[in-house]
C-alpha positions in Angstrom: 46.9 128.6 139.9 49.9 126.9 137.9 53.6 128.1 138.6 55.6 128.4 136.4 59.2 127.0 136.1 61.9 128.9 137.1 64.3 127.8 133.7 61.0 129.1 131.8 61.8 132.3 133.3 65.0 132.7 131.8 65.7 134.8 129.0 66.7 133.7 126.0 70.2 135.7 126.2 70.9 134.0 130.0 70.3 130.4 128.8 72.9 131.2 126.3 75.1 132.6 128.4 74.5 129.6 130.6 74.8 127.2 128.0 78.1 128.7 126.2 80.1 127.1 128.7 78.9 123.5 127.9 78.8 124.3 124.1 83.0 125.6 124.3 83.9 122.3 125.8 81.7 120.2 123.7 83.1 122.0 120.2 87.1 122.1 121.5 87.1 118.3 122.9 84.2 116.3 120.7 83.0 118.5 117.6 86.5 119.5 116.7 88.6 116.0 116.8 85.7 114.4 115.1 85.6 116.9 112.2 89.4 116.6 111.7 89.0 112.7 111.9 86.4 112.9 108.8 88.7 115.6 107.0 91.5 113.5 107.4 89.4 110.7 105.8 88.4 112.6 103.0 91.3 115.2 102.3 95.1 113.6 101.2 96.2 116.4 99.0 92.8 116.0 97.2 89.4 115.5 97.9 88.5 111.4 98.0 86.9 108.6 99.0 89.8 106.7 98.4 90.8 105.7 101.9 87.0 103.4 102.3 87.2 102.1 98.4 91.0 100.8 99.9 89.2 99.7 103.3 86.4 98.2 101.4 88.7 96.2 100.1 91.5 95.2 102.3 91.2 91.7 103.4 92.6 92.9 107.2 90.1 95.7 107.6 87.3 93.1 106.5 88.8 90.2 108.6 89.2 92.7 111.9 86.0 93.9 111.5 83.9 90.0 111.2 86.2 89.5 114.4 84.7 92.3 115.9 81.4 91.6 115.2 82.2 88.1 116.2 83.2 89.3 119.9 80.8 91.2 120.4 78.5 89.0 119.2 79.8 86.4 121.7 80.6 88.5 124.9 77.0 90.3 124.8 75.3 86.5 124.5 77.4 85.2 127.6 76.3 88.5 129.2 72.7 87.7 128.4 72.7 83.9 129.7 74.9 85.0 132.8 72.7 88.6 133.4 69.6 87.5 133.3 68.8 84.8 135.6 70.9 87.2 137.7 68.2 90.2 137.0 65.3 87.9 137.7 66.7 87.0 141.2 67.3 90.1 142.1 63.9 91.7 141.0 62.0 89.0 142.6 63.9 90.3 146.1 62.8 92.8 148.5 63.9 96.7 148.0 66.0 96.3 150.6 68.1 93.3 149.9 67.8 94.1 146.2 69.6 96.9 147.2 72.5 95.0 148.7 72.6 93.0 146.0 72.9 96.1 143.7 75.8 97.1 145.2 77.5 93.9 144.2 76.5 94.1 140.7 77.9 97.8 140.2 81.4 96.8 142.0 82.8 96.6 138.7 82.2 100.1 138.2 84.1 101.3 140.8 87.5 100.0 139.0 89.4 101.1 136.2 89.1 98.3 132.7 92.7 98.2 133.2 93.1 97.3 136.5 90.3 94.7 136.2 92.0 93.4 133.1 95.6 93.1 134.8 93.2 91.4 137.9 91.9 88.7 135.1 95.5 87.7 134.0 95.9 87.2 136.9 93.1 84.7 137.9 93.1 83.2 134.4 96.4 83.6 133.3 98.7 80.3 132.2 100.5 80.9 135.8 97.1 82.3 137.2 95.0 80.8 140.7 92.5 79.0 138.1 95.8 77.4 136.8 98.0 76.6 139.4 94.6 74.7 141.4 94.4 73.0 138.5 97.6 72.0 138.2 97.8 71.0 142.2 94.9 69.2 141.7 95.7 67.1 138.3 99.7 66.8 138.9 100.8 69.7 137.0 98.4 67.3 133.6 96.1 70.3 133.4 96.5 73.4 132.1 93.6 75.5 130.3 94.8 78.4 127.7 92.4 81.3 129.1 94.1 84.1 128.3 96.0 86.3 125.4 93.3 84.2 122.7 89.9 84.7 122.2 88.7 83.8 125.3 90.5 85.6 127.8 89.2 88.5 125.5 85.5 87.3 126.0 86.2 86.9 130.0 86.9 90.3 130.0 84.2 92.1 128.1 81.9 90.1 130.2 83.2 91.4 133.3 82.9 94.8 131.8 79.4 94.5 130.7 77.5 92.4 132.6 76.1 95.1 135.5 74.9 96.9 132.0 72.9 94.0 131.2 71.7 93.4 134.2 70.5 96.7 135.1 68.5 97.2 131.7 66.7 93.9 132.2 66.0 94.4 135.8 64.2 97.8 134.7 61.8 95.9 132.4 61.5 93.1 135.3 60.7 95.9 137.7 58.0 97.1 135.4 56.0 94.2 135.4 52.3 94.2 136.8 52.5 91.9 139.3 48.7 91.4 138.8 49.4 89.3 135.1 51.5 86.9 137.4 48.8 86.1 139.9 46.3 85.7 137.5 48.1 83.4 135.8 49.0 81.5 138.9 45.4 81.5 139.8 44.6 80.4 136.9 46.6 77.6 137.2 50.0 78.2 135.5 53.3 77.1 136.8 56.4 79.2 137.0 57.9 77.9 134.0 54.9 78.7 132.1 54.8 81.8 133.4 58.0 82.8 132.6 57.1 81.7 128.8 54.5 83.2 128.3 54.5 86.8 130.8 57.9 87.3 132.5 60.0 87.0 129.4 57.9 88.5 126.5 57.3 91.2 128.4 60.8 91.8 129.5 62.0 91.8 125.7 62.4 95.8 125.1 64.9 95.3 128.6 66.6 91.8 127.1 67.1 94.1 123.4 67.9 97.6 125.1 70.5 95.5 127.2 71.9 93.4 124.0 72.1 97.2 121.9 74.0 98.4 124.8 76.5 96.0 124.5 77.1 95.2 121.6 77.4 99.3 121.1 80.1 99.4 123.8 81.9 95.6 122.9 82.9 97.1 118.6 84.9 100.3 120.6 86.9 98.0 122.6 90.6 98.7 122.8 91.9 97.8 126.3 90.4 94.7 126.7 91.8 92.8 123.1 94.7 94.8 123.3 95.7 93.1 126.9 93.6 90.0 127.0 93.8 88.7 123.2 96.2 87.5 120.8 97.5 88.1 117.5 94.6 86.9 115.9 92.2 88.8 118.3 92.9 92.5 116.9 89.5 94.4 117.3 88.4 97.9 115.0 89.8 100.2 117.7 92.7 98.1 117.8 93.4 98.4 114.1 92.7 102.4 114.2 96.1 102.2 116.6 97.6 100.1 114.2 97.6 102.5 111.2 98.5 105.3 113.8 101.5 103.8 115.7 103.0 101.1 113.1 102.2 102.0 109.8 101.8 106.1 110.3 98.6 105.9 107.3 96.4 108.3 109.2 93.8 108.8 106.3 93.3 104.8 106.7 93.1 105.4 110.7 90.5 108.3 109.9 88.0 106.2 107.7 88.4 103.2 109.7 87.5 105.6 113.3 84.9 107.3 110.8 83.5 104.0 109.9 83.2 102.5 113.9 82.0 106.1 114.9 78.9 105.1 111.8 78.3 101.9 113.4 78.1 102.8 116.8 75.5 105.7 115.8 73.4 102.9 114.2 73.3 101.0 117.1 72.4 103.7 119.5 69.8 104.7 116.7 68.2 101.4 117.2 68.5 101.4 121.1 66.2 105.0 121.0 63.9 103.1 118.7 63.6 100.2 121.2 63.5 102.5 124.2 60.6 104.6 122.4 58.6 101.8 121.6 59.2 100.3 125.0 57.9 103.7 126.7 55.2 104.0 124.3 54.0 100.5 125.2 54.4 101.3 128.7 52.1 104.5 128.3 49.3 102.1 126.4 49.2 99.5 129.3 
């Protein structure tokens, strides 16, 4: 005879009351500020759409947002060369020494993006380790520009999203029947042929969750091009501080949080889809 569940014994009027809690928090801290945002987007003594026909066509909203787009682009690709080699080794290990290994790749976690960013100057900084062996080494000849330009930006998304990449392609690695890749070998395929034509096809809804993911967290950066980049560097959340700190235009700062908060939902639109056709091909197999 089935059980039932104990939550499918509560009453409807106990799982409000249990949920009211929860729904309180989530209106005063999320629901709230993100309704005012889009008022303040929409309302300046009047009812417009004037703030996005003014973003629409401002040549720094249009140039911060291609940058944007640019870094993200860039930082999730590096992730996705560095991540997953890294995600193969570690699901070809046993549970146990995966585990260890695990451990490693979430370190970053364990720190706050602003310490780790501070950490970056300095190891990459102009007066940073990387630097000054450098400059022991070639005579003081040698100096490479890491940091406060593009790259030091780059350096330290990747440090902040790496363990997300690698984690989302280990999970499709993991999933892998192992019979495909002895049937292959048995067949008489060699690894790099397997890795063609099983490991990574197969591992694609992992290698797209992982790239989604990214590139979802990379366009909300603020810390990172705010410490790490230069003048040219200036990312979306960077500009909504901008408006809000140095020019005071908070309609413009609305429509321009309005329009990353749009962007973002897109993305993490498309990673459900991906995840949904990944579990749905999962359930076929």
């Amino acid at each position: 005879m089935a059980q039932s569940s104990p939550v499918s014994d509560l009453s409807p009027w106990t799982a409000i009351l249990l949920l009211a809690p929860l729904t309180a928090v989530m209106l005063l801290i999320l629901i709230y500020p993100l309704g005012l945002t889009v008022w303040t987007s929409l309302f300046n003594g009047r009812f417009s759409l004037d703030a996005y026909a003014e973003l629409a066509s401002s040549t720094l909203f249009l140039r911060v947002l291609r940058n944007t787009f640019e870094i993200a682009i860039a930082g999730t690709l590096v992730s996705l060369v560095v991540g997953y080699p890294v995600a193969l080794h570690l699901a070809a290990q046993p549970p146990r020494r995966r585990t260890a290994y695990l451990i490693m790749v979430m370190l970053p976690f364990w720190t706050s993006i602003l310490v780790k960013s501070f950490a970056l100057v300095a190891v990459f900084g102009n007066q940073g380790l990387i630097n000054q062996l450098l400059g022991f080494v070639s005579g003081g000849t040698v100096s490479l520009p890491m940091m406060f330009n593009r790259v030091g930006v780059i350096i330290g998304m990747i440090n902040f999203l790496l363990p997300f990449m690698i984690l989302t392609i280990l999970g499709s690695l993991l999933s892998l029947d192992r019979r495909l890749v002895l049937a292959a070998e048995t067949m008489g395929a060699g690894p790099l042929r397997i890795f063609w034509r099983i490991t990574l096809p197969l591992s694609m809804p992992g290698v797209i969750a992982g790239v989604l993911i990214n590139v979802t967290l990379s366009i909300g950066m603020y810390i990172t091009p705010a410490l790490l980049g230069g003048r040219q560097d200036m990312m979306v959340a960077n500009l909504v501080d901008f408006y809000t700190r140095q020019t005071l235009d908070w309609t413009a700062a609305s429509a321009t949080a309005v329009v990353l908060l749009i962007l973002s939902g897109l993305l993490v639109a498309m990673l459900g889809k991906v995840r949904g056709s990944a579990g749905l091909a999962g359930a076929g197999a």
